[in-house]
N, C-alpha and C positions, 0 to 999 in steps of 0.2 A: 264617559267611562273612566277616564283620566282620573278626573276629580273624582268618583267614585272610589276606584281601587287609593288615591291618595288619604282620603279623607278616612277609610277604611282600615289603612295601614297610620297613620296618625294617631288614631283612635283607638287603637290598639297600645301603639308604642306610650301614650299620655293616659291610658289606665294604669298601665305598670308603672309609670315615674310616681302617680299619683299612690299607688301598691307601695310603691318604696320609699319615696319623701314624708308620706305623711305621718307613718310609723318611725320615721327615723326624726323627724320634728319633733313629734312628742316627745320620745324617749332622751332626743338631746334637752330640751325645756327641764323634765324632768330631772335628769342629769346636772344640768345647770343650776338648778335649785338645791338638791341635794351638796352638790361641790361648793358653793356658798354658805349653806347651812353649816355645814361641817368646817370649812375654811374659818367663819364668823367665830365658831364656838371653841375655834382651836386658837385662835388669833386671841380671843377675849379671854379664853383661860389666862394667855401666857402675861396678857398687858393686865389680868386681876391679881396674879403671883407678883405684877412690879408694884402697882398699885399699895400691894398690902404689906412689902416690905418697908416703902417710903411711909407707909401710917404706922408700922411699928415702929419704926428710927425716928417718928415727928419730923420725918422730913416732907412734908407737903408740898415744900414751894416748889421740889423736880414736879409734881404732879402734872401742873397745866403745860409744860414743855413736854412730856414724856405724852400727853395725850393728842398735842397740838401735831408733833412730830410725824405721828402714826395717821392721824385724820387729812393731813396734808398730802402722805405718802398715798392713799389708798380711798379720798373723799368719805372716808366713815363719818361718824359723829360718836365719842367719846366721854360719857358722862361719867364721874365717879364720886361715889358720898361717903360719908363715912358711917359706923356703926349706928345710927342713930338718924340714918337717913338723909342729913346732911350736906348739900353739896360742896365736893370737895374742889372740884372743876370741870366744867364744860366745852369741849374744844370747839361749840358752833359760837359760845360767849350770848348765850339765849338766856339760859338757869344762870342767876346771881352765883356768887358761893354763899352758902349757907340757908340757901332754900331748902325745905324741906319736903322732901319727895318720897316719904317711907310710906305716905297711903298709896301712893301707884302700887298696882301686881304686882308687877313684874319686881318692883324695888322692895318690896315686904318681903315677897318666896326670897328673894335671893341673900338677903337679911336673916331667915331663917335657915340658910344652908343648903337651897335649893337652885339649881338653875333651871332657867325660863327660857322659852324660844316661841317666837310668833311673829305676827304683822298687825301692826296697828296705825292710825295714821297719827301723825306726828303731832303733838298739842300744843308744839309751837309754830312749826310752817304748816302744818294740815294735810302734809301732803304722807301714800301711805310707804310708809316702810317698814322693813323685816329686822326686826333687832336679837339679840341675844345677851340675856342680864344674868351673869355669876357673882357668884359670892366674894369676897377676897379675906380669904381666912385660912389658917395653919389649926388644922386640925379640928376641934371644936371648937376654938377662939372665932369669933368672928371680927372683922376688924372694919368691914367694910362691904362696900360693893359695886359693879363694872359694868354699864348699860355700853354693849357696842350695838348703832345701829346704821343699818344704809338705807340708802331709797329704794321701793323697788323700782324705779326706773333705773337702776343700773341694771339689773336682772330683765328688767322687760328689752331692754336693749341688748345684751346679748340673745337675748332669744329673736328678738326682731333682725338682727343681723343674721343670724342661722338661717331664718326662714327665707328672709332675702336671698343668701347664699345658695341654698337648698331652690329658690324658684331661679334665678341665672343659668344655676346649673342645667337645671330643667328645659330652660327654654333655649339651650344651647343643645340640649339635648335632640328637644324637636327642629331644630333649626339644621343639624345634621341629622333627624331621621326622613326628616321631607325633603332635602334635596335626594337621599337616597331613595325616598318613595319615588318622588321627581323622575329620578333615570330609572328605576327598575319599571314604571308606570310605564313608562316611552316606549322601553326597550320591550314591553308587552302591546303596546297599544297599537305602534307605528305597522305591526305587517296585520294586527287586525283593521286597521284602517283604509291597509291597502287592498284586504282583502274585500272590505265592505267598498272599496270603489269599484274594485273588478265587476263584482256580483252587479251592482248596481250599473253598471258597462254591459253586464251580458245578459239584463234584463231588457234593457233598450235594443240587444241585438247588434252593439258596435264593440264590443269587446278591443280597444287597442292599446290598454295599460298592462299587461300582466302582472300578478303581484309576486315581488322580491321570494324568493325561496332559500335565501343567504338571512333572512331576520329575524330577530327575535329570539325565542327559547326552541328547544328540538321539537317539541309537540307542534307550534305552528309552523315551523318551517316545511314539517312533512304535511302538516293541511293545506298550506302554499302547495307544495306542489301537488300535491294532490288535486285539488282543485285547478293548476293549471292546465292540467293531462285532459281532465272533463273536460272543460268548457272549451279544450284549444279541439278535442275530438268533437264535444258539440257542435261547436261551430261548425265545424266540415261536415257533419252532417246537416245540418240547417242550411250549409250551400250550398250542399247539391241535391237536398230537397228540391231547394224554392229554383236551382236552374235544371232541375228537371223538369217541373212545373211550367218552368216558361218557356223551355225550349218544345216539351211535348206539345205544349197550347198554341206557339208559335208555328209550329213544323206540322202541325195539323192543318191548319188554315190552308195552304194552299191546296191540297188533294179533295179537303172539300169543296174550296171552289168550283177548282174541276171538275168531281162530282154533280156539282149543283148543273153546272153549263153543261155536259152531259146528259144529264137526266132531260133541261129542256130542250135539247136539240132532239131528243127522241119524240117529243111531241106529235110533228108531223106526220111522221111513222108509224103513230100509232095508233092503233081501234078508239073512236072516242069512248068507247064503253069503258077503257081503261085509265080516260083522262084523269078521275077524282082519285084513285089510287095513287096517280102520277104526281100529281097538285101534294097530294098528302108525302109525299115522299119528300120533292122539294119542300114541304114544310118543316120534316124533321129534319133534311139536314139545315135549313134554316135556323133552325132551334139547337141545335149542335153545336154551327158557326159561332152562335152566340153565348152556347156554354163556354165554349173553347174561349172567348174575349172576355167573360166572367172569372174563368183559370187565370188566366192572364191578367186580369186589375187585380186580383186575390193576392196573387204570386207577387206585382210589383207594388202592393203593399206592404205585402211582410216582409220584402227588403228594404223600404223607402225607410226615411227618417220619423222616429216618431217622437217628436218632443214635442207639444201643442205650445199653440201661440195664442195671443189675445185678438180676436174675429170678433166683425161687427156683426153680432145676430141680425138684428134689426135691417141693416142693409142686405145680407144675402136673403133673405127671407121676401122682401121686398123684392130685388131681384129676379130669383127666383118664382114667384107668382106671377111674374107679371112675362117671365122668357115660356110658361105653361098656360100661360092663359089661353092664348090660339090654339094651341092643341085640344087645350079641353074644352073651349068653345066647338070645334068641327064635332063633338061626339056630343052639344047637349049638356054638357057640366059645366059649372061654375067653379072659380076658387074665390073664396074667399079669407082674410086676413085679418085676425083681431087679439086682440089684448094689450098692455102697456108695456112701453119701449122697456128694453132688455140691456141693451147697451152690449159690453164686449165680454166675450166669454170663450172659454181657453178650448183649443182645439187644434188638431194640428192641420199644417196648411194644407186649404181645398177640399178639408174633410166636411164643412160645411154644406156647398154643394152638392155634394156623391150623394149625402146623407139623405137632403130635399129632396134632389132627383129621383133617387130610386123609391122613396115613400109615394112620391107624388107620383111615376109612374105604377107602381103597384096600388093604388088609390084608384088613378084613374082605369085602369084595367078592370076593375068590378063595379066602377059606379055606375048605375043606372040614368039611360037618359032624365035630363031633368033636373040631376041631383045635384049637391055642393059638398067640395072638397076643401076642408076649414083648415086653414094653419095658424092655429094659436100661440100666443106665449103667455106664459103663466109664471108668477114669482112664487115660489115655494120655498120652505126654510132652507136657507144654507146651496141654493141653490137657483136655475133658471132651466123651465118646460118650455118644449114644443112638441105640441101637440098637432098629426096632424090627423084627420078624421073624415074618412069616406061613410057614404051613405049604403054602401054594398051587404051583399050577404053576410056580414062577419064570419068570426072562426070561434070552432068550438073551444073549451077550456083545452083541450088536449090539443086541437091543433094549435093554438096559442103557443103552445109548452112545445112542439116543435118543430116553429115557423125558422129558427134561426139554424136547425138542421142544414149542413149543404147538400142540396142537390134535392131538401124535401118540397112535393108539393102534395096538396087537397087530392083524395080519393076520386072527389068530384069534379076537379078543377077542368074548366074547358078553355082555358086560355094558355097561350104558347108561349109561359113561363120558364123560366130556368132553374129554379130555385138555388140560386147565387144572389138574388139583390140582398135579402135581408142578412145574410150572413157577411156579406160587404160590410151592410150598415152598420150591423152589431161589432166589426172588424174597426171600423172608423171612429165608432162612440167608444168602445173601450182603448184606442191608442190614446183619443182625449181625453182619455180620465172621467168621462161620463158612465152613463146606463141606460138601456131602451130596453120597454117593456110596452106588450101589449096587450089592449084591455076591450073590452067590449063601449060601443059607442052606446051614447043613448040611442036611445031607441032602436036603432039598427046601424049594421055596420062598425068597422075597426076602428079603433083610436090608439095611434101609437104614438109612445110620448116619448120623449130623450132628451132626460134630466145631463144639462154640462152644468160648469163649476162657471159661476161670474169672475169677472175681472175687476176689482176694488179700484175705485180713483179713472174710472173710465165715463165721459157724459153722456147721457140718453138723449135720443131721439122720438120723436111721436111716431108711428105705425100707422098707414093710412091703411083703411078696409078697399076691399075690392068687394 
């Protein structure tokens, strides 16, 4: 953003120099041409007036001194002839004297009592220059006449020195507008920077930088604090959300205990006709105890730290299938493991496990004797799948849609679920920076997938099937 608002205020200030130099360039160029023009023609009148009083006195021989003098003084080139075209002297000593120069232009008009101005290039050095040729005559008499000329590279060099000038200037210009960008950038940038750390802090949930409310211009400073007042009131409500959560979950636990030991020490006392009522009772608080230890992982996730790390899929997965195999042998199911090595992929710590765990026990909860419980990994663009995939009832498109519901289960459901796993899960894939989605398996039964981000520069291993 720096460079943004710099380059933007730069940009700005280097259109206007360019608004004002280029117009003022011209107009000096201009200028300059014109001051020469006029100089030349004022300069050559007055040296054609000396000119033509030494060709009426016959005094010639001042001539080549009187031109040499003025050509030294000012690098001109001074020609002069006489009546007749005649050269009378040359201060470059190019033209003999007595060459005859009456067919040029400019030396014919000026012979006829005209003067000439233009740029031609030179017929002795070649190169071009701006001259100006008068007459050198007293009235109607003509007696003579006076070629002043220069180069234009004396002219191209005053103008090249200008523009030179005119760009120094300029870039001294930008040179004190971008330090000024420089700190007025800063002096805007520094509490949005601090603000975009804060935010970035109390999206994580550790909020312990607050941002300055003394920086910058008055608008940010009151979004400073404005934004402290939030987030420092959010926070306290987020803490004694998540320790209300853990203490209610906590402080539960023991009265159901009780409850539960209770319930069966009435056992013996009681009519068997009552016993399946009795059973079913300890089952609900069974089912209870175990939402309550669901509140509770919930709870001390949403305080734990979530920054994900680089986990080897490959090995907990591996792991994993193999600490569930026993289990799902005593009911009849198989697990089985396939697809090519994964290698390391970002998650935050432990959340791998929870993740396998609860899929594989909601898996094996509806699979059918017989059946196989697949854990796949699959390479997708920009990404790594695990897939894992029971052979059970599946779930309708609606229940699909709100499986990650807390606390939901199946209309039909006859197992002593909590409906806390999947909203763990979805709770642990999203702290990783992942997504689980669930999909109908072929043929029958769920397939839930949970697409994480790979770790670049990390080596694979092979995946052995079960």
């Amino acid at each position: 953003m720096t460079r943004r608002l710099l380059a933007g205020y730069l940009g700005l200030v280097l259109l206007v120099l360019l608004g004002l130099e280029i117009p003022f360039g011209l107009l000096f160029a201009r200028a300059e041409t014109s001051r020469l023009s006029n100089s030349m023609e004022r300069d050559a009148g007055m040296l054609a007036e000396l000119a033509e009083e030494r060709i009426e006195e016959n005094n010639t021989d001042e001539l080549p001194e009187l031109a040499g003098e003025y050509a030294e003084r000012t690098g001109a080139r001074v020609v002069v002839v006489d009546r007749t075209g005649a050269v009378l002297t040359d201060s470059a000593s190019t033209t003999p004297a007595g060459a005859d120069l009456s067919a040029q232009p400019d030396i014919a008009t000026a012979l006829r009592n005209r003067t000439t101005v233009g740029t031609s290039p030179d017929p002795d050095s070649g190169t071009e220059t701006r001259y100006v040729t008068v007459p050198g005559s007293s009235g109607e008499t003509i007696r003579g006449a006076l070629r002043l000329s220069y180069p234009t590279d004396v002219l191209d060099g005053r103008v090249r020195d200008i523009w030179f000038t005119l760009a120094l200037t300029g870039l001294g210009v930008l040179a004190a507008a971008a330090l000024i960008a420089l700190a007025l950038a800063r002096w805007i940038i520094r509490p949005v920077h601090a603000l975009e750390r804060a935010t970035t802090q109390l999206a994580d949930g550790t909020l312990t930088n607050l941002p300055a409310t003394d920086l910058g211009p008055p608008e940010l400073r009151r979004l400073a604090a404005s934004f402290t007042h939030t987030a420092t009131r959010l926070q306290h409500l987020l803490a004694a959300q998540r320790a209300f959560a853990a203490e209610a979950s906590h402080q539960l636990k023991t009265p159901l205990t009780a409850l539960r030991i209770r319930l069966e020490n009435f056992e013996p006392h009681l009519d068997p006709a009552v016993h399946d009522s009795l059973d079913e009772a300890i089952g609900e608080t069974e089912r209870l105890g175990r939402m309550i230890q669901g509140l509770l992982s919930l709870a001390r996730l949403e305080a734990a730290a979530t920054t994900p790390e680089a986990s080897d899929l490959d090995a907990v997965v591996a792991d994993r299938a193999a600490t569930w195999a026993p289990f799902a042998a005593e009911h009849d199911v198989r697990i089985a493991t396939t697809g090519r090595p994964a290698g390391h992929v970002w998650a935050i710590p432990g959340a791998l496990e929870q993740i396998i765990d609860n899929l594989l026990a909601n898996a094996l909860r509806v699979s059918p004797s017989g059946s196989t419980v697949t854990l796949a990994v699959r390479h997708v663009p920009h990404g790594i799948e695990l897939h894992v995939i029971d052979q059970g009832p599946g779930m309708s498109e609606t229940e699909r849609r709100r499986a990650f519901d807390r606390f939901w289960r199946a209309s039909d459901t006859h197992h002593d679920g909590t409906g806390l796993g999947l909203p763990i899960v979805r709770h642990l894939v999203d702290a990783s920076g992942g997504a689980i989605t669930l999909h109908p398996a072929p043929g029958t039964g769920l397939d839930a997938r949970v697409r994480l981000r790979p770790v670049a520069g990390h080596p694979t291993r092979l995946v052995a099937s079960r």
